[in-house]
C-alpha positions in Angstrom: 20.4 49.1 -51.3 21.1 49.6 -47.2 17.5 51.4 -47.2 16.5 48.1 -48.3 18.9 46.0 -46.1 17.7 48.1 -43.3 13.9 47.7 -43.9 14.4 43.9 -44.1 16.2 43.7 -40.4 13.7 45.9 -39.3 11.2 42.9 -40.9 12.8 40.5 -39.6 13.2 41.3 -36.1 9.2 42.3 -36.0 8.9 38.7 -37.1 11.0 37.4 -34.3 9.2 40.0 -31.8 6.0 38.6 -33.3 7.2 35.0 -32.9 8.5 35.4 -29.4 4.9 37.5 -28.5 3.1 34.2 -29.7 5.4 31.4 -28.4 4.8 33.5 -24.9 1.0 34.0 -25.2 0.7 30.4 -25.8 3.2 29.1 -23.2 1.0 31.3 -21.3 -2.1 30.0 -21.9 -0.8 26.4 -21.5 0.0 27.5 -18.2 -3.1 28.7 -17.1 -4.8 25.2 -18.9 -2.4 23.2 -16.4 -3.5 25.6 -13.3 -7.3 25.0 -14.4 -6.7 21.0 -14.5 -5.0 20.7 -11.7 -7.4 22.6 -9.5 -9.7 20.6 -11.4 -8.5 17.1 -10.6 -8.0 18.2 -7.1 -10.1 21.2 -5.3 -12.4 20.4 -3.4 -15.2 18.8 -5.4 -18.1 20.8 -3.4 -18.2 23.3 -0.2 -18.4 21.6 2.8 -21.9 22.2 4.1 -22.8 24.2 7.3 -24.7 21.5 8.6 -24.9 17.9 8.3 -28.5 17.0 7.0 -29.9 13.7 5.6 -30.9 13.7 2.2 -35.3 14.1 1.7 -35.2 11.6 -1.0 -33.0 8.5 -1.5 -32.7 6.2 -4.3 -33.3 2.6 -3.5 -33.6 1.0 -6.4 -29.6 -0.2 -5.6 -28.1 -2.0 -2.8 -26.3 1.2 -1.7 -29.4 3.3 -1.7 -30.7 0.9 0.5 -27.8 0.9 2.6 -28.0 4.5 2.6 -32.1 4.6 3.4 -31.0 2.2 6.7 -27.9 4.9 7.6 -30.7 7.5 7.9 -33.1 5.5 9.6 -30.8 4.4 12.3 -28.3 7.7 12.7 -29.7 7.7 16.0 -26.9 5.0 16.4 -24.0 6.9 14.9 -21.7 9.3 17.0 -20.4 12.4 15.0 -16.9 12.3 15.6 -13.6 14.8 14.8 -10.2 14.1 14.9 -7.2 16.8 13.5 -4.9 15.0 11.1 -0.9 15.1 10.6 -1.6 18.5 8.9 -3.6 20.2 11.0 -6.8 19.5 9.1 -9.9 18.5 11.0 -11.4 15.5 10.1 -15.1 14.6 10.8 -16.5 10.9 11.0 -19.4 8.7 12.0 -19.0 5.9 15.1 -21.3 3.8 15.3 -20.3 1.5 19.2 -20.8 -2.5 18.7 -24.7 -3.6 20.6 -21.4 -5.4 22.4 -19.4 -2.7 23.7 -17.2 -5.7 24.6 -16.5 -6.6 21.1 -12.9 -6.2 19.8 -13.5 -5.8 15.8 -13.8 -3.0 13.9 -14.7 -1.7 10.4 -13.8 1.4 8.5 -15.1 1.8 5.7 -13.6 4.9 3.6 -15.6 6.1 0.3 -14.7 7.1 -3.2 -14.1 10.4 -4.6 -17.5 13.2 -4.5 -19.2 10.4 -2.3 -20.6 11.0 1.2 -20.2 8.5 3.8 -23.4 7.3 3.6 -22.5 5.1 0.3 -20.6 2.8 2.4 -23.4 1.8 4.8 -24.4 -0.9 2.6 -20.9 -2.3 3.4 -21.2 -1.6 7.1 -24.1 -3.2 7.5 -23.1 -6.4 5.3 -19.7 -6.7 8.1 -21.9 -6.3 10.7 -23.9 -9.5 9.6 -20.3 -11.0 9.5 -19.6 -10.2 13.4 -20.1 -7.6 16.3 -18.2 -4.9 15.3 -18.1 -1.3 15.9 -18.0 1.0 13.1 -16.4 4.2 11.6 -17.4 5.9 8.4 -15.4 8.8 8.3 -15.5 11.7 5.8 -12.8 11.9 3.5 -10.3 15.0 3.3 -12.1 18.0 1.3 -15.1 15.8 1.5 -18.7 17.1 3.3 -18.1 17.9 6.9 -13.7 17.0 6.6 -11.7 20.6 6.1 -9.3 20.6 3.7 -8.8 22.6 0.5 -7.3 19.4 -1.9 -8.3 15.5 -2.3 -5.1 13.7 -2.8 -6.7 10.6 -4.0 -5.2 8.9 -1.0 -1.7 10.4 -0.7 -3.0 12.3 2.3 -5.8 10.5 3.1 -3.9 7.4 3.9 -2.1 9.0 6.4 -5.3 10.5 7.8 -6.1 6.7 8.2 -3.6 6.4 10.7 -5.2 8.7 12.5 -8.5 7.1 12.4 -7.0 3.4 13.1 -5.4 5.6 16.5 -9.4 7.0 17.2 -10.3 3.4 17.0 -7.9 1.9 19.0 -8.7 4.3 21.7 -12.2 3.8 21.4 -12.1 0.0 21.5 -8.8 -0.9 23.2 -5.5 -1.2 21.8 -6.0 -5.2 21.3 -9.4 -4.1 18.5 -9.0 -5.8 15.2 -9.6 -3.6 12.3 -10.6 -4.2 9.0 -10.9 -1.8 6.7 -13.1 -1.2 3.3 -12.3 0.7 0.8 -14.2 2.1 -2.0 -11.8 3.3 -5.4 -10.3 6.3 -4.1 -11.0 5.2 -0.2 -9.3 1.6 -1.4 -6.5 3.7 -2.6 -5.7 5.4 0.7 -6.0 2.0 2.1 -3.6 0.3 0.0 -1.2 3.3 0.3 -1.6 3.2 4.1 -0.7 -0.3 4.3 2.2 0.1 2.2 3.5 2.2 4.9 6.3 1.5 7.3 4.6 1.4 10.4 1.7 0.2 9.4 -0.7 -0.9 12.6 0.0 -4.4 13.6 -4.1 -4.2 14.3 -5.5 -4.6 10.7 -7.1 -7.8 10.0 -7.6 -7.3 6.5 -8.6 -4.9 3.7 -11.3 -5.0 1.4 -10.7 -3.1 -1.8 -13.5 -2.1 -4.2 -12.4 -0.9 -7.5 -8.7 0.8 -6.7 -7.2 2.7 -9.5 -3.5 1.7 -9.7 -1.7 4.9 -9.8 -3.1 8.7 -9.7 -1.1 9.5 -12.8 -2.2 6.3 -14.8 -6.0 7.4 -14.1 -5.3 11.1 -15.0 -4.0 10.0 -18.3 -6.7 8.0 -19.2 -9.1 10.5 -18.0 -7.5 13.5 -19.5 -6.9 10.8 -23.4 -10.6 10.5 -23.1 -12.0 13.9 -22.0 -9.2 16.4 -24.4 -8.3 13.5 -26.7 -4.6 14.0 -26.8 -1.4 12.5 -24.8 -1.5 13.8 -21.4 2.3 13.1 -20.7 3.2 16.8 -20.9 0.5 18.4 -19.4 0.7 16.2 -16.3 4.6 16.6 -15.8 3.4 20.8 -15.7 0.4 19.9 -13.2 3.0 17.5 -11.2 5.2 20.6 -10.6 2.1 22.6 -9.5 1.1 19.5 -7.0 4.3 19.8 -5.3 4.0 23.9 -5.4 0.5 23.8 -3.7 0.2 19.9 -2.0 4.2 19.1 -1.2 4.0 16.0 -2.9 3.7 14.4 -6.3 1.4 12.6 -8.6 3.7 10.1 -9.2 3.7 9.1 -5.2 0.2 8.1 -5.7 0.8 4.5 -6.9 -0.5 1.4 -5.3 1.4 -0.9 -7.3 4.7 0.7 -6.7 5.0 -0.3 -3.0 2.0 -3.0 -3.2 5.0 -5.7 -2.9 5.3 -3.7 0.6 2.3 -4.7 2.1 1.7 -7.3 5.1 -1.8 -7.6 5.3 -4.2 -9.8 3.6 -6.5 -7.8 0.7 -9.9 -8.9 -1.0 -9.7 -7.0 -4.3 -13.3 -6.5 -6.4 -12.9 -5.4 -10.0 -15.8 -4.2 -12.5 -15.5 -6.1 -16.0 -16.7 -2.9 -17.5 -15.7 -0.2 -15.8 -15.3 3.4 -17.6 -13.7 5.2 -14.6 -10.6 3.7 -14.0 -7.7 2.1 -16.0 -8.7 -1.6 -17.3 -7.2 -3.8 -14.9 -6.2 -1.7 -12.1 -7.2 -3.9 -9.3 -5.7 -6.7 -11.1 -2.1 -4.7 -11.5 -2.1 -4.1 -7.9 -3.2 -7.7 -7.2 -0.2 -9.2 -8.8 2.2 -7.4 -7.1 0.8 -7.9 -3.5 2.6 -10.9 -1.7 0.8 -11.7 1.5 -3.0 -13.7 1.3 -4.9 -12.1 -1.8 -7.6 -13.0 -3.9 -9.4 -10.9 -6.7 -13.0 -11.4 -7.6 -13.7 -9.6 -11.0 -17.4 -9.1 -11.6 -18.3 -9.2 -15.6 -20.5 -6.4 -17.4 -20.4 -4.2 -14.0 -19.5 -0.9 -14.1 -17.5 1.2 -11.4 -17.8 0.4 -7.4 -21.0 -1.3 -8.6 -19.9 -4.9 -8.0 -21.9 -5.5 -4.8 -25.2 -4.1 -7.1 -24.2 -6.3 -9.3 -23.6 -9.8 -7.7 -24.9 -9.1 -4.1 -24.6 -12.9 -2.8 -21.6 -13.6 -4.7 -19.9 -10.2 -2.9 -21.2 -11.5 0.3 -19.9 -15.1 0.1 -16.3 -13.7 -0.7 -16.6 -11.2 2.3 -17.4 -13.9 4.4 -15.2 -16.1 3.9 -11.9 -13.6 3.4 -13.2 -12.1 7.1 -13.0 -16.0 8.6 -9.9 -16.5 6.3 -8.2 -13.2 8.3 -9.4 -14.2 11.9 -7.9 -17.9 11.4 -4.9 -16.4 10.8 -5.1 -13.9 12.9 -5.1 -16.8 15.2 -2.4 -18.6 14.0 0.0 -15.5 14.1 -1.2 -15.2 18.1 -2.8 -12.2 17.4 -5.6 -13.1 18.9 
């Protein structure tokens, strides 16, 4: 009878041993999933290239392939720029000076996520029909000539922006006018930026093309739609490895959170059928944003393609938000 008590413990605790070996071989591979997605969500999409070349072949059969066809044909014009960020991290950019070096307005126009800065010359060149400005396109953090290892999806990059709306100043005198476009993630950093306490006194206005209203909101959709299962746990493990590696959190970037903060005036574009972002985003942000704001949602357009989509529509709105900023500009006597 004990021989047979004693084989049973001995059963039992191999069970538990067994048990305890699986619990920590999965925990462990759950682990090493969360390192794999967060690196995935936020290393550096692609290495940044020796040298800066312009593509052999663009498509133009959209407005931003034709936008990018003129950036090639007159980089002649543009100034390759480098700044060092906040964190040490050296930041690379195009300026292109106004044909009025006298000129007091500037643009800068900040792309999306695995773009170049070459997508948002259509954008440049459609504010430079709107007045003499200069220009700055800059690359994003961990984005083709920029340095850095992570994209924050515009924690960090907004506070590069600062840096960028200091460059400007300097370069155009610390009276310039700024207004800045932003393209889904580059709309993000904007929005965050603007958010800010401290935010420069010298922006006009923002343009925002397709924001996504919070980093974590787009990461669970993403993550429902690529793995099919409720992201909720895996995010709060890739969270704690954000703050680990970045020294921040998901859950910081949210431009609806502190949209309420913000004291500038914002155009928002939203795609009727975009795939890429929450539904809605640009409109959750847009109803929490107190100073002058209007939304333009384009329908049966997919992500960042509204100005594809409805080119004199988008450029009738532009216009008349950019006159809409400079009157009051003018009212306020900042100008």
């Amino acid at each position: 009878m004990g021989g047979i008590s004693s084989h049973l413990s001995i059963l039992i605790s191999l069970l538990i041993l067994f048990l305890a070996l699986l619990v920590g071989a999965l925990y462990f591979a759950y682990l090493t999933w969360c390192k794999k997605l967060f690196l995935r969500v936020f290393k550096r999409p692609a290495p940044m290239p020796q040298v800066d070349r312009s593509p052999t072949n663009i498509d133009q059969s959209t407005v931003f392939g034709k936008g990018r066809n003129w950036f090639y044909s007159t980089r002649n014009e543009y100034i390759n720029v480098r700044i060092q960020s906040f964190d040490n991290t050296k930041l690379s950019g195009y300026f292109r000076p106004s044909s009025d070096r006298s000129s007091r307005f500037a643009v800068i126009l900040l792309h999306g996520y695995n773009e170049h800065p070459s997508e948002m010359a259509a954008y440049a060149k459609l504010m430079m029909k709107q007045m003499q400005c200069h220009i700055l396109i800059p690359h994003m953090r961990a984005h083709a000539m920029s340095g850095g290892k992570y994209c924050t999806y515009g924690l960090y990059e907004s506070v590069d922006l600062n840096k960028w709306i200091d460059f400007v100043k300097a370069q155009v005198g610390n009276d310039c006018r700024i207004f800045i476009v932003g393209r889904s993630m580059g709309a993000d950093a904007a929005l965050l930026a603007a958010a800010q306490e401290g935010f420069s006194s010298n922006v006009a206005g923002i343009i925002a093309d397709c924001p996504f209203d919070s980093l974590n909101n787009l990461l669970m959709y993403k993550g429902k739609e690529k793995y099919n299962i409720n992201m909720k746990w895996p995010l709060k493990t890739v969270n704690k490895i954000a703050l680990k590696n970045l020294g921040c959190e998901i859950e910081r970037c949210d431009a609806v959170t502190n949209a309420n903060l913000i004291r500038v005036p914002v155009l928002f574009f939203g795609a009727g059928s975009d795939k890429v972002v929450p539904e809605n985003s640009a409109r959750s942000i847009y109803d929490d944003v107190r100073t002058p704001k209007h939304l333009v949602m384009v329908d049966n357009c997919e992500h960042c393609m509204c100005y594809d989509r409805s080119p004199a529509a988008f450029e009738r709105e532009v216009r008349k938000f950019v006159e809409q900023c400079v009157v009051r500009m003018i009212s306020i006597g900042k100008m």
